[in-house]
Backbone as a chain_set.jsonl record, in Angstrom:
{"seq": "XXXXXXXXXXXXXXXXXXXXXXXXXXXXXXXXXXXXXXXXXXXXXXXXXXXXXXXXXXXXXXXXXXXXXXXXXXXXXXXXXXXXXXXXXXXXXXXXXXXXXXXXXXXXXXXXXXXXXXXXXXXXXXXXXXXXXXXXXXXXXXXXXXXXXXXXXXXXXXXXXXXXXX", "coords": {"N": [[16.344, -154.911, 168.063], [13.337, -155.192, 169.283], [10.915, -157.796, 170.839], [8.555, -157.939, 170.549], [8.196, -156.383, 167.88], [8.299, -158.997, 166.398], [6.896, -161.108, 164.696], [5.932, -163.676, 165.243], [5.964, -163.616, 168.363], [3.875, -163.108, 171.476], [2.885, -160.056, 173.328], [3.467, -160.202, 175.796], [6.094, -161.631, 175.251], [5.929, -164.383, 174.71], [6.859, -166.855, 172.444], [4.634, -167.578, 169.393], [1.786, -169.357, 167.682], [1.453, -167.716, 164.737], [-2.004, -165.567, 163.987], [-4.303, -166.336, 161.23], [-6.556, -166.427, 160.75], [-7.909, -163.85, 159.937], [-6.94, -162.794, 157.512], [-6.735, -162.462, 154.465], [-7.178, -164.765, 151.475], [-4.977, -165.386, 149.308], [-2.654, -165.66, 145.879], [0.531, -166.467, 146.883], [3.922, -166.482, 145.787], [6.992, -167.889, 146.386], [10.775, -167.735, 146.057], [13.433, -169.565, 146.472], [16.892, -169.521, 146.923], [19.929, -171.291, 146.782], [23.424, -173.474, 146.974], [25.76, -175.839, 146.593], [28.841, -176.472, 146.958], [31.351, -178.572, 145.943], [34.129, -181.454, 145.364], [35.651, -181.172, 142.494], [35.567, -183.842, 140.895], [33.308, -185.205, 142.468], [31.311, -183.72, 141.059], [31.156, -184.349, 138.497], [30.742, -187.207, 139.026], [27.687, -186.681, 139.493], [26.683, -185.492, 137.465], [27.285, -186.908, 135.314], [25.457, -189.219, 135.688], [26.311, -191.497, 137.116], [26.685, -191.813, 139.959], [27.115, -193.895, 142.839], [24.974, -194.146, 144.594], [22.628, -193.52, 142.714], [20.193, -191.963, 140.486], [21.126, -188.911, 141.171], [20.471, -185.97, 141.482], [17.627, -186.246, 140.187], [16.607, -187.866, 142.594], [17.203, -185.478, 144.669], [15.5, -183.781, 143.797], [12.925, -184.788, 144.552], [13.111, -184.69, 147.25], [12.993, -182.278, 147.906], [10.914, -181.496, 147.024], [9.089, -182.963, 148.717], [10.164, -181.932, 150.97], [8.825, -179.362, 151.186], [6.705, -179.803, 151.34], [6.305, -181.385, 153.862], [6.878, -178.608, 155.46], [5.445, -177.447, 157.913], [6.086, -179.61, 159.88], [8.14, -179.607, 160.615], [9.151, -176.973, 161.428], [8.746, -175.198, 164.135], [6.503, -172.968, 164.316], [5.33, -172.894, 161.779], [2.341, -172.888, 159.497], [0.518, -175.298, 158.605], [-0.038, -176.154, 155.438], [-1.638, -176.302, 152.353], [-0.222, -176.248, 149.207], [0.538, -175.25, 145.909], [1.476, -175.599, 143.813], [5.012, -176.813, 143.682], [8.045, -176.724, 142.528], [11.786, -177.911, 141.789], [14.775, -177.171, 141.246], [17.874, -177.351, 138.993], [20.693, -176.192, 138.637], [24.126, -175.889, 136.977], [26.375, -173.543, 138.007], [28.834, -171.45, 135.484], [31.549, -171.433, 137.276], [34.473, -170.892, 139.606], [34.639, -172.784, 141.155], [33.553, -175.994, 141.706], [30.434, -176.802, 141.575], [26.527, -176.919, 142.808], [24.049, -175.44, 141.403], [20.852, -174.874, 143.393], [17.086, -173.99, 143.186], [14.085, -173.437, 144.342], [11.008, -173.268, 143.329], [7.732, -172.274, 145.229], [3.822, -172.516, 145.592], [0.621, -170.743, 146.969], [-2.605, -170.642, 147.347], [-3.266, -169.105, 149.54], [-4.044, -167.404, 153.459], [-1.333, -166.469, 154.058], [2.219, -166.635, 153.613], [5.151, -168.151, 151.418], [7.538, -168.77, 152.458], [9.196, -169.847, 153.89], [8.719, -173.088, 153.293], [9.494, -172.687, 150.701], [12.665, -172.043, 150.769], [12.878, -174.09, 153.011], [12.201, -176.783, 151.16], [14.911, -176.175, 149.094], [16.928, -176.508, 150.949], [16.313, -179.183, 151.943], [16.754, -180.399, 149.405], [19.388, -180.197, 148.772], [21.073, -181.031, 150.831], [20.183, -183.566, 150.98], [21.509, -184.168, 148.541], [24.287, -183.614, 149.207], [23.939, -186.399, 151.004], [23.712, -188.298, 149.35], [25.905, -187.936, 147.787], [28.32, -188.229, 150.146], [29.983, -190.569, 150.332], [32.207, -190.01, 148.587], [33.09, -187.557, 149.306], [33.379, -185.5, 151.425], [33.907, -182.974, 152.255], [31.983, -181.477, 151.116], [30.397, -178.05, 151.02], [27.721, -176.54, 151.654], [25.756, -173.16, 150.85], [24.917, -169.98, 151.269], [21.885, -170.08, 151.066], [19.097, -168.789, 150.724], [16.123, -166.33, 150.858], [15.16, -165.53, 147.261], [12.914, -164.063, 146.177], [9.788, -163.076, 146.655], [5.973, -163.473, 146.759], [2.349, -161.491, 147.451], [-0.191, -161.404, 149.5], [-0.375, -158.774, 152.106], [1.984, -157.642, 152.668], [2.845, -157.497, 149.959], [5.324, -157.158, 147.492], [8.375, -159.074, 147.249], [11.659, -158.588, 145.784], [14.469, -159.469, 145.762], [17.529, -157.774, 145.961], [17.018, -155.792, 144.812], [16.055, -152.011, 144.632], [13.85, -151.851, 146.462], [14.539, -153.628, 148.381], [13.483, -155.167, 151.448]], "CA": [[14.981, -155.259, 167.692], [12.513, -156.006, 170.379], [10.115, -159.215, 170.484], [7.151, -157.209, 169.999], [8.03, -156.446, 166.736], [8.508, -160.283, 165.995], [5.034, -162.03, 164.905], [5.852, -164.952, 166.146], [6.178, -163.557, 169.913], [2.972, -162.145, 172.171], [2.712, -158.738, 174.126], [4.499, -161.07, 177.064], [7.125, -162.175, 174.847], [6.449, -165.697, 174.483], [6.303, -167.421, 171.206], [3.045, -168.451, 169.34], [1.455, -169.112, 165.954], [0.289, -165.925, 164.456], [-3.552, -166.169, 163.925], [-4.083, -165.732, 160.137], [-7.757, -166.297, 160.2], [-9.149, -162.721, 159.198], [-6.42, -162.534, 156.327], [-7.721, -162.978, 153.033], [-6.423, -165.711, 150.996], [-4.092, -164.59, 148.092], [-2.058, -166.348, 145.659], [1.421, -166.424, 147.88], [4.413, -167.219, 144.966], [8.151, -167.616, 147.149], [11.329, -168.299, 145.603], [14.622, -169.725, 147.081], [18.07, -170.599, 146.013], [21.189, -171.836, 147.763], [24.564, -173.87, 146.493], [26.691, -177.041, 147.333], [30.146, -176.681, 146.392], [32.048, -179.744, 146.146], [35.323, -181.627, 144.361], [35.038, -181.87, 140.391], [35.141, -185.472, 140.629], [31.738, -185.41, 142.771], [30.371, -183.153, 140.002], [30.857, -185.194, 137.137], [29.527, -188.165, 139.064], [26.863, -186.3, 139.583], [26.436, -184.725, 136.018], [27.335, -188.638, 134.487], [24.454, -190.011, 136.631], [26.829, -192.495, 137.631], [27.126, -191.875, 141.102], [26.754, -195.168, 143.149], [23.535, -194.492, 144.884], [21.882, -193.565, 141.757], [20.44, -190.15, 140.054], [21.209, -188.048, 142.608], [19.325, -184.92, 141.375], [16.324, -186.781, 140.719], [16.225, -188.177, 144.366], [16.869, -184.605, 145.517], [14.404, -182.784, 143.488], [11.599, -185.505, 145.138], [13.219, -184.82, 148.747], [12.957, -180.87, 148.198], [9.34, -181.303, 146.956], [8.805, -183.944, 149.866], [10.145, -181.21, 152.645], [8.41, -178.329, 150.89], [4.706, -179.88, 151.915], [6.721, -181.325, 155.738], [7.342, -177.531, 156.274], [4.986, -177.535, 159.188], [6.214, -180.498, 160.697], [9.2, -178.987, 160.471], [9.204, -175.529, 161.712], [7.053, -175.672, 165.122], [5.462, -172.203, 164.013], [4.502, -172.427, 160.688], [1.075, -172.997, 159.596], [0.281, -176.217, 157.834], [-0.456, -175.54, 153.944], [-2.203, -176.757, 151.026], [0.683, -175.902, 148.112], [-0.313, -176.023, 144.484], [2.805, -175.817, 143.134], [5.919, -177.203, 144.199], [8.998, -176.587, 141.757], [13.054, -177.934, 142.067], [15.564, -177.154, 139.625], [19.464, -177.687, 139.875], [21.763, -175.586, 137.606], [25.774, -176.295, 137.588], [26.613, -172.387, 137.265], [30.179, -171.952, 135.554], [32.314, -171.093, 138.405], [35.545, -171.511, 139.644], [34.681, -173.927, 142.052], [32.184, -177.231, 141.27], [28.984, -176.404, 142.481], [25.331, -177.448, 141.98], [22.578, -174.519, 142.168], [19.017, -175.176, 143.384], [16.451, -172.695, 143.312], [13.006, -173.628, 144.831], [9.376, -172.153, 143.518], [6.591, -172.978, 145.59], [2.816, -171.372, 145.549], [-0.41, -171.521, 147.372], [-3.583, -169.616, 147.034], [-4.119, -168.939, 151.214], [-3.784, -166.515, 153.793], [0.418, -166.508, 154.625], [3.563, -166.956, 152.258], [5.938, -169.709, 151.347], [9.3, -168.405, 151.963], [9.395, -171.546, 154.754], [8.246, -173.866, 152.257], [10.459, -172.731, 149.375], [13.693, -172.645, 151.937], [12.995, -175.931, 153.096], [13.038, -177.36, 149.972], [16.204, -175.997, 148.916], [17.717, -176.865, 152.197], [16.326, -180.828, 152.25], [17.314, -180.662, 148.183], [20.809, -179.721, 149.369], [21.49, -182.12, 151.716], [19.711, -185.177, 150.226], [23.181, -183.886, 147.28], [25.033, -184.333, 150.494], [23.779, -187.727, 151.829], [24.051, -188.945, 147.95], [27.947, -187.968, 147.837], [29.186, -188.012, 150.998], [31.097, -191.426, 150.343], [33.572, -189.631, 147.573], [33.437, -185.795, 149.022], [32.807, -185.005, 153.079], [33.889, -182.023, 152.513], [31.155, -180.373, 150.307], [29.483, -177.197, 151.527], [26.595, -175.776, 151.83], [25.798, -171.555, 151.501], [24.058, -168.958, 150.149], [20.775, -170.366, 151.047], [18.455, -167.375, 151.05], [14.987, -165.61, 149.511], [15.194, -164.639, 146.28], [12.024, -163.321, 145.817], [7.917, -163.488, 147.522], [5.119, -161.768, 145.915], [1.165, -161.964, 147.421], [-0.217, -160.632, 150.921], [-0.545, -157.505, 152.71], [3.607, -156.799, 152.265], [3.526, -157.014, 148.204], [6.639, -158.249, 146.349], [9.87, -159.05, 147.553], [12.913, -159.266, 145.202], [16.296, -159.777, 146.412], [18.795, -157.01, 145.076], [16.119, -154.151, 144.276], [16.492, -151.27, 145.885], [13.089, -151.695, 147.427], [13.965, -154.758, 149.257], [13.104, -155.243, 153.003]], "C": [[14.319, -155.915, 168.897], [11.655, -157.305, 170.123], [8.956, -158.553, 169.929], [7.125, -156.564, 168.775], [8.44, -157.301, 165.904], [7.171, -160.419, 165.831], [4.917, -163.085, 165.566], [5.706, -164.971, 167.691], [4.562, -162.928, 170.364], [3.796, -161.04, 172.646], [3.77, -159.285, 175.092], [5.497, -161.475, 176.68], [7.333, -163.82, 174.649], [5.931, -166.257, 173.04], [4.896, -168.084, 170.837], [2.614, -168.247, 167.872], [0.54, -168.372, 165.381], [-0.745, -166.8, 163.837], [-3.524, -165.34, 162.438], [-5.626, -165.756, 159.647], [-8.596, -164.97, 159.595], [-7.871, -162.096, 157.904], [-6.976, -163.238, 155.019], [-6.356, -163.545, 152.095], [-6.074, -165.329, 149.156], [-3.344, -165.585, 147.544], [-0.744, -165.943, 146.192], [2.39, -167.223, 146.785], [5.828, -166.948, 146.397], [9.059, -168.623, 145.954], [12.621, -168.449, 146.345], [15.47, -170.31, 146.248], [18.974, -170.726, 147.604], [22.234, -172.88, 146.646], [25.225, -174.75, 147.906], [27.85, -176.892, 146.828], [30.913, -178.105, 146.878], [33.267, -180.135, 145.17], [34.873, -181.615, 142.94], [34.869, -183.055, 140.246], [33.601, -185.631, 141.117], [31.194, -184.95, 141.516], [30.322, -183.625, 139.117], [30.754, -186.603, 137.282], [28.353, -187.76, 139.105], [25.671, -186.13, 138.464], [26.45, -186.348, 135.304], [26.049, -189.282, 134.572], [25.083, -191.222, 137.03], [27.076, -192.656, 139.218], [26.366, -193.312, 141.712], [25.278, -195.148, 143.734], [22.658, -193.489, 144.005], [21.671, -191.722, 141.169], [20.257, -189.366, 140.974], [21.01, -186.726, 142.716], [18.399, -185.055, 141.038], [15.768, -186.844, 141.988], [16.104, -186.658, 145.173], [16.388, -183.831, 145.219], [13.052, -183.314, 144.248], [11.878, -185.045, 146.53], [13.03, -183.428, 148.84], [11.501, -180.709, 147.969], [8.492, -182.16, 148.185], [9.023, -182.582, 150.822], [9.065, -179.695, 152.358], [6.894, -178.392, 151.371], [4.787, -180.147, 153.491], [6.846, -179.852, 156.146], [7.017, -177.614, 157.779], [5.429, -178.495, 160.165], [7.413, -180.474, 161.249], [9.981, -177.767, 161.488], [8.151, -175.287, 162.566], [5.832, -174.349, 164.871], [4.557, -171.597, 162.751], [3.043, -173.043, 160.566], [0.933, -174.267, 158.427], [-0.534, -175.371, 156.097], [-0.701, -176.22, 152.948], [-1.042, -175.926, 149.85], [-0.306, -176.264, 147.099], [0.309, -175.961, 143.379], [4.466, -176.023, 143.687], [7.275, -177.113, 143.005], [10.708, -176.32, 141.936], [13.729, -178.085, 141.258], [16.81, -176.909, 140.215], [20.041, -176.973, 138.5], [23.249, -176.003, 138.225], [26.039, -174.457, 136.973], [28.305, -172.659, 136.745], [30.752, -170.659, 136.661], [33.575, -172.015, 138.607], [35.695, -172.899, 140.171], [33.242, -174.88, 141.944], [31.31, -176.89, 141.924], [27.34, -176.991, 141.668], [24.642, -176.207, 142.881], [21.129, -175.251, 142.538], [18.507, -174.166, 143.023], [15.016, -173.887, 143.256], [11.932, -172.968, 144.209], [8.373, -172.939, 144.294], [5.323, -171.581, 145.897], [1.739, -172.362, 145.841], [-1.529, -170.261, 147.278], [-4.514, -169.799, 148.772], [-3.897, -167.474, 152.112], [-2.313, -166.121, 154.775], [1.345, -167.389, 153.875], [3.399, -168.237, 152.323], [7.073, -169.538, 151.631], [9.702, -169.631, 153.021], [9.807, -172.441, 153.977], [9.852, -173.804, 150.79], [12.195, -173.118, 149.941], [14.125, -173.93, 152.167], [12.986, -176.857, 152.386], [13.933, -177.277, 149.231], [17.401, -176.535, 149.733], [17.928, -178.696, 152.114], [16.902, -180.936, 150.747], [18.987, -180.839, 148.218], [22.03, -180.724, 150.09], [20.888, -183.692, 151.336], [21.205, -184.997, 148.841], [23.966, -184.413, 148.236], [25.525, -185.908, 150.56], [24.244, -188.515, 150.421], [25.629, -189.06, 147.689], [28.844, -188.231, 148.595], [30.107, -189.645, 151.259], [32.221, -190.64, 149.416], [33.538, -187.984, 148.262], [32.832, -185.52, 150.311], [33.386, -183.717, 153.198], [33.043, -180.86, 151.421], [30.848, -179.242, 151.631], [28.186, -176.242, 151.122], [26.29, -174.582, 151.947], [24.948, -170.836, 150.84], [22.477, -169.372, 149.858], [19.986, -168.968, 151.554], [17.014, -167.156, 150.135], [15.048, -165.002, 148.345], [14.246, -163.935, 146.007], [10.394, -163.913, 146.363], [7.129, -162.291, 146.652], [3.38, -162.333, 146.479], [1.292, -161.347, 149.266], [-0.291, -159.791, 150.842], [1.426, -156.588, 152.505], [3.943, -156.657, 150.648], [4.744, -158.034, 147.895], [7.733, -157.661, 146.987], [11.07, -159.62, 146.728], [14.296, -158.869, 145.943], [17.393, -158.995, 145.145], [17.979, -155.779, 144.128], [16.615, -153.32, 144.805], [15.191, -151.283, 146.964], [13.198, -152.87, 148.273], [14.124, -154.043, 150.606], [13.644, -156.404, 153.836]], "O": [[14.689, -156.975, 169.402], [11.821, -157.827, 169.021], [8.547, -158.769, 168.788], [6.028, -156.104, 168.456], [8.905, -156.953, 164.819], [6.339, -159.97, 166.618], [4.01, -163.416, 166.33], [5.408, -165.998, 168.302], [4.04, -162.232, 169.493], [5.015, -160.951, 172.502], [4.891, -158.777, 175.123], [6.223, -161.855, 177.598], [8.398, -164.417, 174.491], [4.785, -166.103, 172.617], [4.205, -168.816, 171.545], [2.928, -167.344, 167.097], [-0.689, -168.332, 165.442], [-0.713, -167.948, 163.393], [-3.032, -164.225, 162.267], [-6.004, -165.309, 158.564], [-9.647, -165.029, 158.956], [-8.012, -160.952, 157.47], [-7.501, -164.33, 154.804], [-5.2, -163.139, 151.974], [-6.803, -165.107, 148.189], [-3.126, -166.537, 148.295], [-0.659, -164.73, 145.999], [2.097, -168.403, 146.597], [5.711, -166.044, 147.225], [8.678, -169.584, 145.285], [12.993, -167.422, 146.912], [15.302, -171.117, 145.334], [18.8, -170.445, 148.79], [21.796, -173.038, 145.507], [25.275, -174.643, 149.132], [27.793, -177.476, 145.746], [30.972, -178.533, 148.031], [33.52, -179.364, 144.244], [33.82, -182.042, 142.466], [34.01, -183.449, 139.458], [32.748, -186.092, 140.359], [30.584, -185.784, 140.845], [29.242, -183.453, 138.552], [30.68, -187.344, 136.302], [27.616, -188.632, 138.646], [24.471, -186.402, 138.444], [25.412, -186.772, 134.796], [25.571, -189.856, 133.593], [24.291, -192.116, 137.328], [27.669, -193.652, 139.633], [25.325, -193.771, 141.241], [24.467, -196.014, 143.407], [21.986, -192.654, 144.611], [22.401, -190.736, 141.28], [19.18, -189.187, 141.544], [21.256, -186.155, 143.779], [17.683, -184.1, 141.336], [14.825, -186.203, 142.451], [15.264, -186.471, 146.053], [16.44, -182.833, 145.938], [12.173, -182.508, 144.555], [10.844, -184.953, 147.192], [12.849, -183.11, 150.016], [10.865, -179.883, 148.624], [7.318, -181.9, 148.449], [8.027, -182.178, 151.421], [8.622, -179.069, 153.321], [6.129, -177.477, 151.674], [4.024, -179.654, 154.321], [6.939, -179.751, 157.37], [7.836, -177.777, 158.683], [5.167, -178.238, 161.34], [7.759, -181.168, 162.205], [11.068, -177.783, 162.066], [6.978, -175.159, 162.214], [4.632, -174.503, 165.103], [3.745, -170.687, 162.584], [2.598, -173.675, 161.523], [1.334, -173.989, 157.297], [-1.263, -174.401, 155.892], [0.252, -176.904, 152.574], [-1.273, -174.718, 149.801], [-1.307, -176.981, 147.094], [-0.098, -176.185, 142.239], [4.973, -174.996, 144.139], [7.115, -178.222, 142.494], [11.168, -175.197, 142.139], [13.576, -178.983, 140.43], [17.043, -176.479, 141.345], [19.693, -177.372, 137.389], [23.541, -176.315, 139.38], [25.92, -174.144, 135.789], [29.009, -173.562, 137.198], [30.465, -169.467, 136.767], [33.824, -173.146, 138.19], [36.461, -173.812, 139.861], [32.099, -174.449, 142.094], [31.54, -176.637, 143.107], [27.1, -177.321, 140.507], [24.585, -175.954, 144.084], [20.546, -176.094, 141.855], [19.21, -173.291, 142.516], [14.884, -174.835, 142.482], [11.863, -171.808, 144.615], [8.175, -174.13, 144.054], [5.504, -170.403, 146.208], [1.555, -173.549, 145.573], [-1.202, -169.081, 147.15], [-5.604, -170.259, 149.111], [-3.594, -166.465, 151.475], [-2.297, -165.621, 155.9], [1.219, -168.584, 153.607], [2.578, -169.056, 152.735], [7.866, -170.236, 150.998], [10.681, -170.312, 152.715], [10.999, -172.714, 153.836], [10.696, -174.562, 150.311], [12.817, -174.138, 149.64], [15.088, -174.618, 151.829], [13.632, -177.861, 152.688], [14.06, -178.242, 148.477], [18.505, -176.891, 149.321], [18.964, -179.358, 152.17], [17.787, -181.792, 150.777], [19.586, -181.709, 147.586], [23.223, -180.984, 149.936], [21.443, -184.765, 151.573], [21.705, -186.034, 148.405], [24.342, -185.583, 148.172], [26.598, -186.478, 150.365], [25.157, -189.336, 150.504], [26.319, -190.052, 147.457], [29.996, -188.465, 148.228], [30.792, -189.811, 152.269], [33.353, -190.88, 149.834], [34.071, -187.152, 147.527], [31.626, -185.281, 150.267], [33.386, -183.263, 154.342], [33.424, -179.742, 151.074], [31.003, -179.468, 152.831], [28.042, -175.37, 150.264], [26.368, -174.264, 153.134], [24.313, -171.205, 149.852], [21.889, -169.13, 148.804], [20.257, -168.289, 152.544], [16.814, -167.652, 149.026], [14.984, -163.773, 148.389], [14.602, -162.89, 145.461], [10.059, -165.097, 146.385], [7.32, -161.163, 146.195], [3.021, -163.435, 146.062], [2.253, -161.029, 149.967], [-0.335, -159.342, 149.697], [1.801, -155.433, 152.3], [4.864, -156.02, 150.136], [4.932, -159.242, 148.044], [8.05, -156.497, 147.236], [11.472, -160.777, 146.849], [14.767, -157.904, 146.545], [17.827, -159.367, 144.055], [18.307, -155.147, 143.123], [17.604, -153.532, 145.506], [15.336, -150.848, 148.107], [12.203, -153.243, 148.895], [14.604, -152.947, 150.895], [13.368, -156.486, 155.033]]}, "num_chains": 1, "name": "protein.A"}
């Protein structure tokens, strides 16, 4: 793949923040998930709400809706954004191994996604689980952070595991 069919790059190849002014402003929905696996004991401090520094999927539903509006400050080429919905939700799927799901929605009515936005609040949700546990469990991990699905713009709808994805 060359640069020139990157947006982020010029003709010359050097990075720069695509110009979105003559795009017309659309509602822009993005959704992300990702997973922490960790010991069973973390998880049912977790699940108890007993863990010592407090509810620790509260705190990291506020820190995923907190990084979801930092995107820009974040990510030197995204485009600062008015959101108008911000949405963090934690499932325990059953699986073999303890785990806490996220999954991110975030939506704005402008001219360029959220899949940043939704990402990055899965990501800071993730790791604020982390920073919350990491006295009883330094060896959690972190994976499967990815797009599940974008819909709004000039590219249409993107689900994850169609056959039309891209």
């Amino acid at each position: 793949m060359s640069s020139s069919s990157l947006t982020h790059f010029d003709a010359q190849g050097q990075a720069h923040m695509v110009d979105v002014a003559d795009k017309p402003a659309t509602r822009r929905v993005a959704v992300a998930t990702g997973c922490i696996e960790m010991q069973a004991a973390t998880l049912a401090l977790i699940e108890s709400g007993s863990a010592k520094k407090g509810d620790v999927l509260g705190v990291a539903r506020i820190a995923g809706i907190q990084a979801a509006k930092k995107t820009s400050d974040l990510i030197p080429l995204c485009h600062p954004l008015a959101l108008t919905r911000v949405a963090v939700d934690f499932a325990v799927p059953a699986a073999d191994t303890p785990q806490v799901r996220c999954t991110a929605t975030v939506e704005t009515v402008g001219p360029t996604g959220v899949e940043m936005e939704a990402l990055t609040a899965v990501q800071v949700a993730l790791l604020t689980i982390y920073d919350m546990c990491k006295a009883v469990d330094r060896g959690m991990t972190i994976s499967g952070v990815r797009v599940l699905e974008k819909h709004g713009g000039k590219s249409g709808s993107y689900v994850a595991g169609t056959p039309a994805e891209g």
